[in-house]
C-alpha positions, 0 to 999 in steps of 0.5 A: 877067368871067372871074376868070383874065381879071380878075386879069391885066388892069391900068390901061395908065397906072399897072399898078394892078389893075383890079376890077368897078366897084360897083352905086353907082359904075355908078349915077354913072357912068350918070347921068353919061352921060345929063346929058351929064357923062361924059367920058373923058380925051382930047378926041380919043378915038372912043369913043362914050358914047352906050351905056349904062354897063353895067360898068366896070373901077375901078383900085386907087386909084379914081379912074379907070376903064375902061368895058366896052363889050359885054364888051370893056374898053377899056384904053387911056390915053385912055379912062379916066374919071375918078372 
């Protein structure tokens, strides 16, 4: 991701900064998806985890974080994932 892009973009729930999730917290991440774990926060999102997890977007705190799904980061409320 663009570093201008980057330092721009925020979490939509608490305005933390976002940054590149880690090789290790995309491992987990990936994992968590082909068990059938990975689940983002709201039951009634359309957002489809039958892709694999290639990058994400790791708020400050770490706890929560944005999938990216073909180069486009999916900021919203509901979709984060928690950590």
């Amino acid at each position: 991701m663009v570093p201008e892009l980057l330092a721009l973009l925020r979490c939509p729930e608490t305005g933390q900064r976002l940054a590149p999730a880690t090789s290790g917290q995309l491992e987990t991440l990936e994992a968590r998806r082909r068990d059938g774990t990975l689940r983002v926060r709201s039951a009634d999102s359309q957002l489809a985890m039958d892709e694999p997890v290639e990058a994400a977007l790791v708020r400050e705190d770490g706890r929560v974080c944005y999938a990216v799904q073909r180069g486009i980061p999916l900021l919203l409320p509901d979709h984060g994932i928690e950590l």
